[in-house]
C-alpha positions as CSV (number, residue, x, y, z in Angstrom):
1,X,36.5,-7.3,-43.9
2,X,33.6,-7.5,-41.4
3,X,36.8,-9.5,-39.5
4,X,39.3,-7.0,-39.6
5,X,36.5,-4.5,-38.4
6,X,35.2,-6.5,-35.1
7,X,39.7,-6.7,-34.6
8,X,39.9,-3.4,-34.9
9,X,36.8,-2.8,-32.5
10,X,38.0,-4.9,-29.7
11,X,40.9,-3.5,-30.1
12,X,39.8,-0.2,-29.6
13,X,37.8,-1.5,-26.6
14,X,40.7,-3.2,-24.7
15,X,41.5,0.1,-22.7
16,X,37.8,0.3,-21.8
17,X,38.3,-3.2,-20.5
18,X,40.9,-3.1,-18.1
19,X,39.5,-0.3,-16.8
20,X,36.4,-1.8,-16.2
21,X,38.2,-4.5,-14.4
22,X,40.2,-2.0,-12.5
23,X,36.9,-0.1,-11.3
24,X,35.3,-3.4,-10.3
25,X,37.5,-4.5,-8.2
26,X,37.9,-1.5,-5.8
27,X,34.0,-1.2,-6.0
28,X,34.4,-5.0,-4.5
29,X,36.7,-3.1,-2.0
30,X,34.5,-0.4,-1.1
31,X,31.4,-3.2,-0.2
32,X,33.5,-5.5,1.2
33,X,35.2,-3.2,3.8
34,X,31.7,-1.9,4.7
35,X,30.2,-5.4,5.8
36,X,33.4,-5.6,8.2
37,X,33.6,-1.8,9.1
38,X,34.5,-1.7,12.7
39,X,31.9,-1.4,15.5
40,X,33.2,1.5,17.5
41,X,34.0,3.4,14.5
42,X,29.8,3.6,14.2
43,X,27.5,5.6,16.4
44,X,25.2,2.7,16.1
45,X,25.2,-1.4,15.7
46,X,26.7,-1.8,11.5
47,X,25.4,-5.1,10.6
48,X,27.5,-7.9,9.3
49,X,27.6,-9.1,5.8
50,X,30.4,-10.7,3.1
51,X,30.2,-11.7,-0.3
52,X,29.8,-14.8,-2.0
53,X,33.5,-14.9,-3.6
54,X,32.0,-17.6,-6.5
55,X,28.8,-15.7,-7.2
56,X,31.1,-12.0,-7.7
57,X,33.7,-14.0,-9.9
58,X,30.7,-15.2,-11.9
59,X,29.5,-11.2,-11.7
60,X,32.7,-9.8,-12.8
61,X,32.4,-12.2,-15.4
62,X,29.0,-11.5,-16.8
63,X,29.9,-7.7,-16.2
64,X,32.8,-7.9,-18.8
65,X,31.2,-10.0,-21.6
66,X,27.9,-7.8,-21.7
67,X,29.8,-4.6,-21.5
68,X,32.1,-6.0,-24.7
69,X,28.6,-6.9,-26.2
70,X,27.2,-3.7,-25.6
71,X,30.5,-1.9,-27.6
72,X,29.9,-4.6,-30.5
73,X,26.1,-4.5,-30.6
74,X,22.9,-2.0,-31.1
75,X,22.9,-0.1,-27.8
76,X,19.9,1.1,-28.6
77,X,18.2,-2.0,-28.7
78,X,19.7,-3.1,-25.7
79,X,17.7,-0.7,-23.2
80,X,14.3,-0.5,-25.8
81,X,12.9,-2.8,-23.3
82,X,12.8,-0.9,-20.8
83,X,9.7,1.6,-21.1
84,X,11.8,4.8,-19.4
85,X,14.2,4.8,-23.0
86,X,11.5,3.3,-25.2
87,X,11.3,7.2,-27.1
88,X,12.4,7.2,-30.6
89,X,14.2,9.9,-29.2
90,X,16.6,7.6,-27.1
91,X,17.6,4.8,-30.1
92,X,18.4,7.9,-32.3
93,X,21.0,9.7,-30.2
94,X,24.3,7.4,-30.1
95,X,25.1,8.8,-26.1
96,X,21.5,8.5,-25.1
97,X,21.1,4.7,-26.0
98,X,24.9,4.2,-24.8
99,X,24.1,6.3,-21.4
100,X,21.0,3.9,-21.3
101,X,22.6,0.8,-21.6
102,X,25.4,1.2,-19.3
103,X,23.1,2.0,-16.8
104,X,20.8,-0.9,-17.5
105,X,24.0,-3.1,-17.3
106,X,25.5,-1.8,-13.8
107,X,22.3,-1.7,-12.4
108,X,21.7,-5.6,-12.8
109,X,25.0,-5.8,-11.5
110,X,24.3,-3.8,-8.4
111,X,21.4,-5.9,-7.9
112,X,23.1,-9.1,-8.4
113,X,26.0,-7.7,-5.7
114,X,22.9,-7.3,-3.5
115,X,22.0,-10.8,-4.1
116,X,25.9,-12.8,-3.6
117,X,25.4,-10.9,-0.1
118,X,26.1,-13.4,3.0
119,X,24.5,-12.0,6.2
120,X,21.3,-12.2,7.7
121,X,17.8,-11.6,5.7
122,X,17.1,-8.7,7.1
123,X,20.3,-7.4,5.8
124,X,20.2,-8.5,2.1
125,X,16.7,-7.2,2.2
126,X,18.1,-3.7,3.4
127,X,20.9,-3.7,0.6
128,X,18.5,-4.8,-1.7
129,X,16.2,-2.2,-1.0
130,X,18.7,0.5,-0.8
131,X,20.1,-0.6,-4.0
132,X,17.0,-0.9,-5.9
133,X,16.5,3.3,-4.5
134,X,19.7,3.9,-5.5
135,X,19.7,3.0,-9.0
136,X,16.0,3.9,-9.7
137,X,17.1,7.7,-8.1
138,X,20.4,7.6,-10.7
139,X,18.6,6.4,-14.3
140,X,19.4,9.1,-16.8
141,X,15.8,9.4,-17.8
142,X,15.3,11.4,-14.4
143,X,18.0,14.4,-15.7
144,X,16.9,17.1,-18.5
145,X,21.1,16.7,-19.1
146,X,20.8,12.7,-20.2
147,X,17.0,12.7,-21.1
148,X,17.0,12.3,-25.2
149,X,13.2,12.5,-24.9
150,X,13.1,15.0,-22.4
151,X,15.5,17.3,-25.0
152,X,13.8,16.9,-28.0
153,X,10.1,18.0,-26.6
154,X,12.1,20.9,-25.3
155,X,13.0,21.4,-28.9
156,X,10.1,21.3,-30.6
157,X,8.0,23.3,-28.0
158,X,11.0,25.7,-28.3
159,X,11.4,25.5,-24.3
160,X,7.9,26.0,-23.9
161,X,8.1,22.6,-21.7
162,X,10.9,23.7,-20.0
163,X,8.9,26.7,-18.6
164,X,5.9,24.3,-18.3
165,X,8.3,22.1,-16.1
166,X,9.2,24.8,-13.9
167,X,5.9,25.9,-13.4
168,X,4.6,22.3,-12.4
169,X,7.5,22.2,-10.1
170,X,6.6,25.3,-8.3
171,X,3.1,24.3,-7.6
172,X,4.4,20.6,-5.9
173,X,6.8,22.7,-4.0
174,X,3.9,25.0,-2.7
175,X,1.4,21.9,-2.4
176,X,4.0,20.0,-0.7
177,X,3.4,16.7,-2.7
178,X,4.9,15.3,-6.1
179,X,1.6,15.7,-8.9
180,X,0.1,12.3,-9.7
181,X,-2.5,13.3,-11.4
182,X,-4.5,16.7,-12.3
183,X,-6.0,17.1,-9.1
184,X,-7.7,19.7,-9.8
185,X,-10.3,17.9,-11.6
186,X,-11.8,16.3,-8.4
187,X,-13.4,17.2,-5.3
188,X,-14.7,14.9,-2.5
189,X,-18.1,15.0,-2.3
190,X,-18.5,16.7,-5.6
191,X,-17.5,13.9,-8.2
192,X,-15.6,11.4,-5.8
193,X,-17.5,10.3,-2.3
194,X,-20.7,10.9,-4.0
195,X,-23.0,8.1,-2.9
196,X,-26.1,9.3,-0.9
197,X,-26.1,9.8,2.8
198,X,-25.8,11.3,5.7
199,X,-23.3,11.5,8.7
200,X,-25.3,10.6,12.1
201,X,-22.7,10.5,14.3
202,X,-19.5,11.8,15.4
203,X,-16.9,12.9,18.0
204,X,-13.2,14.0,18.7
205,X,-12.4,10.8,16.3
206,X,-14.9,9.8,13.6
207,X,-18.2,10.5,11.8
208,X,-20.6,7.8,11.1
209,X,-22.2,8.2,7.5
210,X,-25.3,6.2,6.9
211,X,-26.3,5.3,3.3
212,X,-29.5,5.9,1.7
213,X,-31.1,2.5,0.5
214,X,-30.9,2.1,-2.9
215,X,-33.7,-0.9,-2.7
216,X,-37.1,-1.1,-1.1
217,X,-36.4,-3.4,1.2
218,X,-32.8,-4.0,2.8
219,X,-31.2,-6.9,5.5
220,X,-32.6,-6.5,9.2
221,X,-28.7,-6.6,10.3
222,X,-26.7,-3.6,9.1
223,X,-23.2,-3.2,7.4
224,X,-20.8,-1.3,9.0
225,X,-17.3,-0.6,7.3
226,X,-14.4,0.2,9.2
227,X,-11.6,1.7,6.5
228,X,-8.1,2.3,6.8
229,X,-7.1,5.4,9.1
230,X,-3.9,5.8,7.2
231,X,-5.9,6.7,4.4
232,X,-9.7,8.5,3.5
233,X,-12.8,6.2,3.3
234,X,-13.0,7.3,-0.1
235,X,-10.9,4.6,-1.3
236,X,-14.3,2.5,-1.3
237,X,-16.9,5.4,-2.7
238,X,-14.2,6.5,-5.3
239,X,-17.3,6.6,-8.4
240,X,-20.4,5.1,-8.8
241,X,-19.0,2.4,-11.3
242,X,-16.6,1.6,-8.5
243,X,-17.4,2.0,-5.4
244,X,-18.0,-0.9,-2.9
245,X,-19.9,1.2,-1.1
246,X,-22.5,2.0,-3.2
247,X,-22.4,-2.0,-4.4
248,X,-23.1,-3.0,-0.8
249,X,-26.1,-0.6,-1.0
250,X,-27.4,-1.8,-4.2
251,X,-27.4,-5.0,-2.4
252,X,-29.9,-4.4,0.0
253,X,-27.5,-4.0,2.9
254,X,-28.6,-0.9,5.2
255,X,-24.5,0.1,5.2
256,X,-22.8,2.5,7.8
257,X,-18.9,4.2,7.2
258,X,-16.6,5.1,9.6
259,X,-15.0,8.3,8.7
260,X,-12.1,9.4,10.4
261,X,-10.9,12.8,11.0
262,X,-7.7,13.9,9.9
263,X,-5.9,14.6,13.1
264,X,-4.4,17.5,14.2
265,X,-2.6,19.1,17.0
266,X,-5.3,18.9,19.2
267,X,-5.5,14.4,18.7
268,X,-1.7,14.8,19.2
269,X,-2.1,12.6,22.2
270,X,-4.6,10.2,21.2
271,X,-3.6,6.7,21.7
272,X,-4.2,2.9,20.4
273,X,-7.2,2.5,23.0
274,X,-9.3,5.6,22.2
275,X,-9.2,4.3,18.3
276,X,-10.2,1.2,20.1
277,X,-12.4,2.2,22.7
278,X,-13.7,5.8,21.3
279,X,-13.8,5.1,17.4
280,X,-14.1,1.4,16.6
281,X,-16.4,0.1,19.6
282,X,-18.6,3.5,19.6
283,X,-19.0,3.0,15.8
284,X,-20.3,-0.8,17.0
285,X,-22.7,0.6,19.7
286,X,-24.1,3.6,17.7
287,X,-24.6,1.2,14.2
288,X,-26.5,-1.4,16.6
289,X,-28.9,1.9,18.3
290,X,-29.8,3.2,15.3
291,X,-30.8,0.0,13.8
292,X,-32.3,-1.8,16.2
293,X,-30.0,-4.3,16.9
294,X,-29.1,-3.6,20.2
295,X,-32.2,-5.3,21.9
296,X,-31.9,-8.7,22.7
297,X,-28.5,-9.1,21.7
298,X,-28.7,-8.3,18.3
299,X,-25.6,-8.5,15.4
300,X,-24.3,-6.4,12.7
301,X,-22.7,-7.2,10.0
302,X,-18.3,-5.3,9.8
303,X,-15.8,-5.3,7.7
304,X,-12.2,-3.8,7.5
305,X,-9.8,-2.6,5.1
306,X,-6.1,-2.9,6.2
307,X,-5.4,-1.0,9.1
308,X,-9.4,-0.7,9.3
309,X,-9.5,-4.7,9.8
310,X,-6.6,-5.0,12.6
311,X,-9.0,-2.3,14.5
312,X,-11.9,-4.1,14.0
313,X,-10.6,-7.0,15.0
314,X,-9.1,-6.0,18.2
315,X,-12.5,-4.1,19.0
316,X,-14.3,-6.8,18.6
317,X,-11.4,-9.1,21.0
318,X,-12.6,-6.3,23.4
319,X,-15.8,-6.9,23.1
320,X,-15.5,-10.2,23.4
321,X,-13.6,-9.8,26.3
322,X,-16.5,-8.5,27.7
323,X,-19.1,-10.9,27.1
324,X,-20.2,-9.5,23.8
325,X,-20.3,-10.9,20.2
326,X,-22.0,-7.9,18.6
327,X,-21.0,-9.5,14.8
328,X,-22.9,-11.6,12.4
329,X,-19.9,-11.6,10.4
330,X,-16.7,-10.3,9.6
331,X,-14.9,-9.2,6.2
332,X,-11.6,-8.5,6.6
333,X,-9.9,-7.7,3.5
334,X,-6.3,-7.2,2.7
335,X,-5.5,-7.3,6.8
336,X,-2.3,-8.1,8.8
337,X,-3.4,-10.0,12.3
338,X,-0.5,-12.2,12.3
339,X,2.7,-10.0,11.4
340,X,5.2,-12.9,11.3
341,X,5.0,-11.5,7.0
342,X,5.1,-8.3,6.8
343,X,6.2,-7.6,3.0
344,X,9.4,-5.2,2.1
345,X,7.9,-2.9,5.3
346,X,9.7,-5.5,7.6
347,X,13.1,-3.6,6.4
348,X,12.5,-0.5,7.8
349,X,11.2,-2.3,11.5
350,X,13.9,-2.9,14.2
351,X,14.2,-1.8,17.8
352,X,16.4,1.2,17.0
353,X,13.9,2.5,14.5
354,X,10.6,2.0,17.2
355,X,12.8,3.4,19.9
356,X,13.5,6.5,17.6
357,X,9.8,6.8,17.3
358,X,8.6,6.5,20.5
359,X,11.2,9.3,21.5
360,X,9.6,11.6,18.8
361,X,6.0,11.4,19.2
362,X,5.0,8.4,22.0
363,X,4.3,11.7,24.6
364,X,2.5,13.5,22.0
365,X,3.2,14.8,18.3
366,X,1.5,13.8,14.9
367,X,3.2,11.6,12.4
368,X,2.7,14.1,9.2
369,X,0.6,12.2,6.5
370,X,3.3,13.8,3.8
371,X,5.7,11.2,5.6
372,X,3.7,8.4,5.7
373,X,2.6,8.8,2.0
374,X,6.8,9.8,0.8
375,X,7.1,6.0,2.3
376,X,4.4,4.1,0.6
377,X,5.7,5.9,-2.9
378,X,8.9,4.7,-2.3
379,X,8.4,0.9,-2.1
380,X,7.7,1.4,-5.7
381,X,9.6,4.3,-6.8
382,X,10.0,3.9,-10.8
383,X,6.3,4.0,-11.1
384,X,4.6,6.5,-8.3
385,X,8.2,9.1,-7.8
386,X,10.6,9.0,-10.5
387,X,7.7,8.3,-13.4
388,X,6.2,11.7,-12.7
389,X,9.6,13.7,-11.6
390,X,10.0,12.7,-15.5
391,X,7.2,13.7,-16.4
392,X,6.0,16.8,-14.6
393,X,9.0,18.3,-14.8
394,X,11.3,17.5,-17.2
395,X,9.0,16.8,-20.2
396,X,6.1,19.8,-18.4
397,X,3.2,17.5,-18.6
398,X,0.1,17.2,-16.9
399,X,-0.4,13.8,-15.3
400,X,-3.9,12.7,-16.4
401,X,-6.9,12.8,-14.3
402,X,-6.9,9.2,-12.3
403,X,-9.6,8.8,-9.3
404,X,-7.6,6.6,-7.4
405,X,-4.3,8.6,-7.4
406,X,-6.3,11.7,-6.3
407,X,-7.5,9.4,-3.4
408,X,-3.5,8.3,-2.7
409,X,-2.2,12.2,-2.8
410,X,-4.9,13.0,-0.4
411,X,-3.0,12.2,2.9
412,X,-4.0,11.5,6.1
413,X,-1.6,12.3,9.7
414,X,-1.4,10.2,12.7
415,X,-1.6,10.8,16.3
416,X,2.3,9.7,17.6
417,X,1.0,7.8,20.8
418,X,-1.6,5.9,18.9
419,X,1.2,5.2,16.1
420,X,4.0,4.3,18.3
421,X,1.9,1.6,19.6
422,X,0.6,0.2,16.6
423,X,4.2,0.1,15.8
424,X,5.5,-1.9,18.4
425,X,3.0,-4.0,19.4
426,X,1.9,-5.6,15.6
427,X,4.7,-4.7,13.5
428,X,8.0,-5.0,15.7
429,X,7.0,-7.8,18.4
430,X,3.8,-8.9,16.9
431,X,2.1,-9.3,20.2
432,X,-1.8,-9.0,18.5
433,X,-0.8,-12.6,17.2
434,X,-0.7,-14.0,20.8
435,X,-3.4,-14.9,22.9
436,X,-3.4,-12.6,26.4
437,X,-0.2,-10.6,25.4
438,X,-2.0,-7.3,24.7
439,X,-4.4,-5.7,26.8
440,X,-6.0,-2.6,25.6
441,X,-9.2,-0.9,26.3
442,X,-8.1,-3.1,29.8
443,X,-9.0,-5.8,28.3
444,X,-6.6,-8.7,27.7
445,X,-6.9,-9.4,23.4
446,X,-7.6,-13.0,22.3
447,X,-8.6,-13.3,18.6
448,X,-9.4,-16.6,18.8
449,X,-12.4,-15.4,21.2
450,X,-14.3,-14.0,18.2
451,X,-17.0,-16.2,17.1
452,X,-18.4,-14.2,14.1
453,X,-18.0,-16.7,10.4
454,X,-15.2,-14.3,8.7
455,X,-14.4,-13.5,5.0
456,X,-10.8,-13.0,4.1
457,X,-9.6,-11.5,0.9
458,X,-6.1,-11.6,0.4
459,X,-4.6,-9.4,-3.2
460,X,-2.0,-12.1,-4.9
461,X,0.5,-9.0,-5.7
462,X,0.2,-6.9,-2.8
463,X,3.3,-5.0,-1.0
464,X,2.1,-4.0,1.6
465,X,0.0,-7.1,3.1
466,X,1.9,-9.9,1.3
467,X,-0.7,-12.8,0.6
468,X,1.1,-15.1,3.2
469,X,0.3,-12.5,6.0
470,X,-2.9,-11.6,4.6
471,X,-3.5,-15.8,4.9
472,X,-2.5,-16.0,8.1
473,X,-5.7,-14.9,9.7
474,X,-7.1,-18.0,8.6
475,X,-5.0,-19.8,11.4
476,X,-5.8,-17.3,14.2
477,X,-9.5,-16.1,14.2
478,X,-11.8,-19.8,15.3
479,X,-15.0,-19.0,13.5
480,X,-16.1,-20.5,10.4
481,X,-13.6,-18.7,8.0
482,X,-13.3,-18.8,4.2
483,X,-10.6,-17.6,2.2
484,X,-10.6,-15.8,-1.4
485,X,-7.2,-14.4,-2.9
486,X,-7.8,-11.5,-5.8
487,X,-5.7,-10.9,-8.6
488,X,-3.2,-7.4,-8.3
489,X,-1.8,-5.1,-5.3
490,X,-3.3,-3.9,-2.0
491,X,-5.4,-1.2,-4.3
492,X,-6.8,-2.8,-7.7
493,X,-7.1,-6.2,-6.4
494,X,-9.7,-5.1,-3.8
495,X,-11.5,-2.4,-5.9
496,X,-12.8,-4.3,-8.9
497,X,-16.2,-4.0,-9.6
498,X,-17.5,-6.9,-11.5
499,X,-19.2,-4.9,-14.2
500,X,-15.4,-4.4,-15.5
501,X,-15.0,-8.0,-15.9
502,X,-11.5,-7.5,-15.3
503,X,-8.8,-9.4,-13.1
504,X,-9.7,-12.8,-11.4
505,X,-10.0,-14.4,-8.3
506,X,-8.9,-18.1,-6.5
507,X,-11.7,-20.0,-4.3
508,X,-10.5,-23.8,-3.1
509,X,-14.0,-25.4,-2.9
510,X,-13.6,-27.9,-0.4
511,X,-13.7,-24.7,1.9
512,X,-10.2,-26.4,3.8
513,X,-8.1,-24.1,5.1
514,X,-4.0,-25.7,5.8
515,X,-1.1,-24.3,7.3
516,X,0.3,-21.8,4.8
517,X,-0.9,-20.2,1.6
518,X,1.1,-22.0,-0.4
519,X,-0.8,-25.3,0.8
520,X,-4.2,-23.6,0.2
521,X,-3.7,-22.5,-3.3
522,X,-2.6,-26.2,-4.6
523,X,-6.4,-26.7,-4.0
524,X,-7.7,-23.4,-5.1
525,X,-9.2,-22.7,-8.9
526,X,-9.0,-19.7,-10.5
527,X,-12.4,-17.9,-11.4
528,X,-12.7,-14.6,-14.0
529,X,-13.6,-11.6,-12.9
530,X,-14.2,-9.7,-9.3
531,X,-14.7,-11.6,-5.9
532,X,-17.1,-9.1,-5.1
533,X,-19.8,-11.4,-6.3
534,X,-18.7,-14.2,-4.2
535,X,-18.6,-11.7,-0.7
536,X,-22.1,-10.7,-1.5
537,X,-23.3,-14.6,-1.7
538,X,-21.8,-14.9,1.3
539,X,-22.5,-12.0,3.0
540,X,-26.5,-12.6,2.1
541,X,-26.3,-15.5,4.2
542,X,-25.4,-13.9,7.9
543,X,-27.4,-10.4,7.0
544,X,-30.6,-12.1,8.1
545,X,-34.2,-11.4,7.0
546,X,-35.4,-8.7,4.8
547,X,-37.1,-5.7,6.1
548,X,-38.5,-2.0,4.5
549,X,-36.4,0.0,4.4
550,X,-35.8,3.2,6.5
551,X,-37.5,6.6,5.6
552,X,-34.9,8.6,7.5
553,X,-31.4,8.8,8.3
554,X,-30.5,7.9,12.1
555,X,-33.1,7.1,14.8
556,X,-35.2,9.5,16.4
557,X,-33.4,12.8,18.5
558,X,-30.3,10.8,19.3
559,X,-29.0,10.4,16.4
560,X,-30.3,13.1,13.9
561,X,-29.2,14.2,10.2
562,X,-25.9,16.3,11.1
563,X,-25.0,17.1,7.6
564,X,-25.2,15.6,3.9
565,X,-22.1,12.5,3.4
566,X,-18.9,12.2,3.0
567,X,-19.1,14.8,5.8
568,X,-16.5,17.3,6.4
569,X,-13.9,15.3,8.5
570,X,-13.2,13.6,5.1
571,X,-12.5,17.2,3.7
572,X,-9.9,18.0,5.9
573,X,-6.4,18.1,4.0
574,X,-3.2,17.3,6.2
């Protein structure tokens, strides 16, 4: 009986089938005369790509067998794994769990298409990328008409989330950002960006906050951190429990933070050079005045986050340049200086994208933070667009209160000269890489010429600064160097407090630092918990003696008290 019944059903199916075949081969079609679609029919260069005929024959394959499974089998089951149709409601609606399924099927055949491409990698990475936007943008879970989930709330709230929805969708449209999280439970300064201090210095570009000491006694040679200025300082003063800020303090170090203002149209000429020579040098020469250290040549300690580290690093190149070797040491954490790796970013760098720029904004203009932010959402749309489209508006939740995506909604525009360099010089011809091939501040850049000991952390899951690029410092800068790799991405894997216990981190004891990352990590063991333990250990060691610690913020008239940190530049929304 059971037999006759699976006859019957592939009986039934065989129409299916042949369509199926039918549709896959035009599709083939379709791709195929795209990768050979004639040059002057385009306004711009296509670029070249075919398809591995064994690889698609073993597709096609595949594509039929799982599709004759899915009409025989539990459709339902099928797509359970992923978490977007995990609902009860999906496995009890027949179309639902069939809607889910197909989809789950052609999109790992899209993505295998993407893979049997033949071309060059920067065009598999592009079709990759494209596809992987494509089929997160199309999953049935994002539309109230497919969303079994989605339909039953609005049932039982009797359309009371529909209107909730709406609502939700209103305010994004008026905020102009998607809702990560209920932002209206923070404010900077208020229960994020609370450690004590003061800002005692700024211009057109930054404010310098000083730190009130948290010990009686703290290291002759100040801390100063340089943070990203694609994002708000925040990011390291997020809460007490997690701040790196405030664990610097608690370490004795007397710790200074640049703050950069949020340009607007009035920075909309700024360029590469002020951030160099106005921002990141000043920030230097003020830390050193108000502490003491510049008499008699003395150091600081600096680090840099990201963007943060690749200006800190040319500043001090500059410096050196000069004569001057104003560090004690140098973190750099999660920092491209070599851009030979730069991640999944790499696919949206060419000449014909940097020209575009430079036409937009290299005279003048901002790069609007909304854009920059849209972007970095993007390289992981499932989880930070599609997740909360889902969410906010089909099911009309409220996203739940979250620090750090309160910090990542709070954007932060660029000036277009400053941008359009940055762009050309690291990312597209990596020119910061290569002794005397950059001047800036009119000084010709040299890495190599920095002779501070440095401290590179490198996050093992990061997107944005792969580990390999991240590594690639090690082979560039000539001090002493040592190397640490943290578990996670380019957010989590740097802010882990050690009181969590969470996460863990790779150290290779014989402190030997070889060619690639790869090489390094044969040699490496793993250790539990955060590297922040490790940094301070090391850090201890270049902050020099101990001293009292100051009464006051700044130093004498120069540099007084202006107002109580984070400061107001930080308050500024884009």
């Amino acid at each position: 009986m059971r037999q006759e019944q699976q006859t019957a059903a592939d009986a039934t199916f065989a129409p299916f089938q042949q369509a199926l075949t039918q549709g896959w081969e035009k599709a083939l079609e379709s791709f195929q005369s795209l990768g050979k679609a004639p040059q002057a029919d385009m306004p711009w260069d296509m670029p070249r790509f075919s398809f591995s005929a064994s690889r698609l024959q073993e597709l096609q394959r595949h594509y039929i067998e799982e599709a004759t499974e899915l009409w025989r089998e539990d459709m339902a089951a099928r797509a359970r794994g992923d978490r977007r149709f995990a609902a009860e409601a999906w496995g009890s609606n027949p179309v639902a769990a069939f809607s889910a399924a197909v989809y789950l099927l052609n999109t790992r055949t899209l993505l295998g298409m993407a893979e049997a491409v033949e071309g060059d990698a920067k065009t598999r990475a592009r079709l990759r990328f494209a596809v992987e936007q494509w089929v997160a943008a199309s999953s049935p879970s994002n539309y109230l008409a497919f969303n079994a989930e989605a339909q039953k709330k609005a049932l039982e709230s009797q359309g009371e989330s529909i209107a909730k929805g709406i609502q939700n969708l209103l305010k994004d449209v008026q905020q102009g950002h998607l809702s990560m999280t209920d932002e209206s439970v923070f404010e900077v300064g208020r229960n994020v960006a609370t450690t004590e201090g003061a800002v005692v210095f700024e211009n057109d570009l930054f404010q310098l906050l000083e730190y009130k000491p948290l010990t009686a006694k703290v290291y002759e040679r100040p801390l100063l951190l340089v943070p990203p200025c694609i994002n708000k300082f925040y990011i390291l003063d997020l809460q007490p429990e997690n701040s790196l800020i405030r664990y610097a303090v608690e370490q004795g170090h007397r710790t200074f933070v640049v703050s950069w203002r949020n340009p607007d149209a009035s920075m909309s000429q700024y360029t590469w050079d002020d951030y160099i020579e106005d921002a990141a040098i000043k920030a230097i020469q003020v830390t050193r005045e108000i502490t003491g250290q510049d008499k008699k040549g003395g150091q600081i300690d600096t680090l840099g986050f990201c963007v943060g580290g690749t200006i800190l690093s040319t500043a001090l190149a500059v410096l050196a340049a000069r004569g001057e070797q104003p560090a004690s040491s140098v973190t750099l954490l999660t920092t491209l200086l070599d851009f030979s790796d730069t991640g999944i970013l790499d696919i949206f760098i060419d000449e014909a994208f940097v020209r575009f720029r430079e036409m937009q904004m290299n005279a003048g203009g901002l790069l609007a933070g909304s854009e920059l932010a849209s972007t970095f959402s993007f390289l992981r749309p499932n989880d930070l667009v599609w997740n909360y489209v889902v969410g906010n508006y089909l099911k009309g939740e409220t996203p739940p209160p979250f620090d750090l995506l309160y910090w990542n909604s709070d954007a932060t525009n660029l000036p277009g000269p400053m941008y359009c360099w940055y762009l050309r010089n690291t990312y597209h011809e990596n020119k910061l890489a290569v002794p005397g091939a950059l001047t800036v501040a009119g000084e010709q850049i040299d890495l190599g010429r920095i002779e501070a000991p440095v401290y590179l952390y490198g996050s093992r899951e990061d997107h944005i600064v792969p580990i390999d690029g991240a590594y690639a410092s090690t082979q560039l800068l000539k001090g002493k160097k040592r190397f640490v790799m943290g578990a996670s991405g380019h957010i989590a894997g740097v802010i882990n407090p050690p009181a969590k216990k969470k996460r863990s981190h790779w150290i290779r004891a014989d402190g030997k630092l070889p060619k690639t990352q790869a090489e390094w990590l044969a040699g490496a063991a793993e250790h539990p918990g955060s590297w922040w333990t490790d940094w301070s250990a090391w850090l201890k060691t270049h902050a020099g003696k101990q001293i009292p610690a100051p009464k006051s913020y700044g130093k004498g008239s120069a540099y007084k008290a202006i107002e109580s940190a984070p400061g107001r530049y930080v308050k500024a929304r884009a």
